[in-house]
N, C-alpha and C positions, 0 to 999 in steps of 0.2 A: 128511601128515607135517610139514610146513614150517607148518601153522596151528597142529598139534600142539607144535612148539616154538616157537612166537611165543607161544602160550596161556601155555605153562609159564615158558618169560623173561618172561614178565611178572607172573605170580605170584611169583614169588624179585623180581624189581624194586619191586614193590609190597609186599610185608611188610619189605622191607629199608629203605622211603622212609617203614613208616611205625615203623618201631623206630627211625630215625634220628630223624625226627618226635615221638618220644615220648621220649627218654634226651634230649632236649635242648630239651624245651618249647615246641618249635614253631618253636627260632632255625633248624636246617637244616630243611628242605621247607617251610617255611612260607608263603611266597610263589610264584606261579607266576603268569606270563601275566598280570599286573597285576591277580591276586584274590589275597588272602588264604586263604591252605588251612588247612580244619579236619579231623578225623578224624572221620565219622559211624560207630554201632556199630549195626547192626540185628539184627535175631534172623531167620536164614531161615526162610522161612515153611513150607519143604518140612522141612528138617535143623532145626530150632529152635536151631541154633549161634550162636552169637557171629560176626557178621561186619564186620569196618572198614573202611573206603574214605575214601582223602585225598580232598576236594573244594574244588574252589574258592569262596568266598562272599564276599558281601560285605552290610552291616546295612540293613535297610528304617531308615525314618520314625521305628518305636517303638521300634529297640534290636532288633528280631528279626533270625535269621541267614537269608541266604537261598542256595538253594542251587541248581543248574541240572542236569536230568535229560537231558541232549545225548546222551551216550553217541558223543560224537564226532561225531555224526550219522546217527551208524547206524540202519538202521529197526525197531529195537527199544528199547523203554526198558531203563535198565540194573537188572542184578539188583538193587543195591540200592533202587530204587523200589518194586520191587513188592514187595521186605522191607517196605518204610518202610510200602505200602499197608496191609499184613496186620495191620502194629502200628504207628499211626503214634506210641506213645511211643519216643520212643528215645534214645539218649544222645550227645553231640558232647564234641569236645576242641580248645582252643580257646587255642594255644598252652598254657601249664602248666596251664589253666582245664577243669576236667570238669563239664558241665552235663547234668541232663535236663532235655528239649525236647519237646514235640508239635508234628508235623508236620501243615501244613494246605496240599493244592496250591492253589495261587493261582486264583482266579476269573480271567473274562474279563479284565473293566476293569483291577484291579489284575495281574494276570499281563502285561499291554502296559506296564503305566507300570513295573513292576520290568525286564522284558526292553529294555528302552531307557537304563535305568539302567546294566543289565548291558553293552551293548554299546557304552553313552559308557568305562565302565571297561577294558573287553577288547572289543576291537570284534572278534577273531577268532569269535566265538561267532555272530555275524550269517552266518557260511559255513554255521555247520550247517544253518541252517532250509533254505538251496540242497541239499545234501546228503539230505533225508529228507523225505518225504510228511507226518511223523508231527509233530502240536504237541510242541515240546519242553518237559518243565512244568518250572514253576517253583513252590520248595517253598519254603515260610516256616517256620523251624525257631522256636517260640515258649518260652522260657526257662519254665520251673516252676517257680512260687513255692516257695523255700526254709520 
């Protein structure tokens, strides 16, 4: 019962952070935990729905967005990953900015030099890996040529 309504506040908390998010281009929810938050849209891969999820990012070396699959640290990756797996085209929002992106999870080498990046920015993100057996990926969102 009580995971049953922690599920559901948190559904109502999350489309309300991310229509705050969207009617004001990114100025409310836009920052968190010393990342910048963008809105990824994936298509489920079971439902073929439309699905958003605020995340936090911040840019690699070339301008791409990167993005961290923690899931808090839980030992499952989160739904939207394995959206992003099914189809990695997908679309981000980037305060007033709507981009499609192709998603690429980061290799070994590069995955260590972006997660060090990550945790000089938001050092909390170094708890999860204590938290979970599981590598946590890391996603390079790569803008498409207009």
């Amino acid at each position: 019962m009580a995971r049953s309504f922690f599920r559901s506040f948190m559904k109502i908390f999350m489309a309300f952070g991310i229509y705050l998010y969207k009617i004001s281009g990114g100025r409310i929810g836009g920052r968190l935990s010393g990342l910048n938050v963008l809105l990824l849209t994936t298509t489920g891969r079971k439902s073929g729905k439309q699905r958003t999820t605020p995340l936090g990012y911040f840019r690699d070396e070339e301008g791409s967005y990167v993005i961290i699959g923690s899931n808090a640290g839980f030992s499952t990756h989160p739904a939207w990953f394995h959206n992003l797996m099914g189809k990695p085209q997908v679309s981000i929002q980037v305060k007033d900015k709507e981009l499609e992106v192709n998603a690429e999870v980061a290799g070994p080498d590069k995955r260590n030099q972006l997660w060090s990046r990550l945790v000089e920015l938001a050092p909390f993100y170094d708890n999860y890996t204590k938290k979970t057996s599981r590598e946590i990926p890391v996603v390079i969102l790569h803008p498409v040529p207009i």
